[in-house]
C-alpha positions, 0 to 999 in steps of 0.5 A: 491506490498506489506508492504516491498516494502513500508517500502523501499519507506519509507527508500528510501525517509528518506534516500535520507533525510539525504543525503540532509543535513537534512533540514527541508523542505526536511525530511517535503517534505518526509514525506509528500509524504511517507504518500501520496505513503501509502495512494495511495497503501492502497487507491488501496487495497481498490479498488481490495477488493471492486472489489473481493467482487463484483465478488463473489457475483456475481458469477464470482469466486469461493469461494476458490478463493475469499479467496485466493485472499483475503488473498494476498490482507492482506497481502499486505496491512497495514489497511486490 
């Protein structure tokens, strides 16, 4: 997954929105679960980061692959 996936999760649910009729508890409800969905996804970046950097200390990767894995880990994520 990356940053565009989320961005059309994000679209998708403000989307769906305006199809309602804009009521507010609905544009609440999806903003509400945009921000879970975003915070699930980085919460697992997160995690495969925490996880990298345990394997190369631990001598499971090397560093070439450390750093590649890494950078697709940035780039997939908002925080990182």
């Amino acid at each position: 997954m990356t940053s565009r996936y989320l961005a059309t999760v994000v679209i998708a649910l403000f989307s769906i929105a305006l199809l309602q009729g804009c009521s507010k508890e609905m544009i609440g409800g999806a903003a509400v679960g945009a921000a879970g969905v975003g915070a699930a996804y980085e919460y697992q970046n997160k995690k495969q980061m925490d996880r990298l950097e345990e394997d190369f200390k631990a001598g499971r990767i090397t560093k070439e692959e450390y750093l590649k894995r890494k950078e697709d880990i940035k780039n997939g994520s908002i925080i990182y």
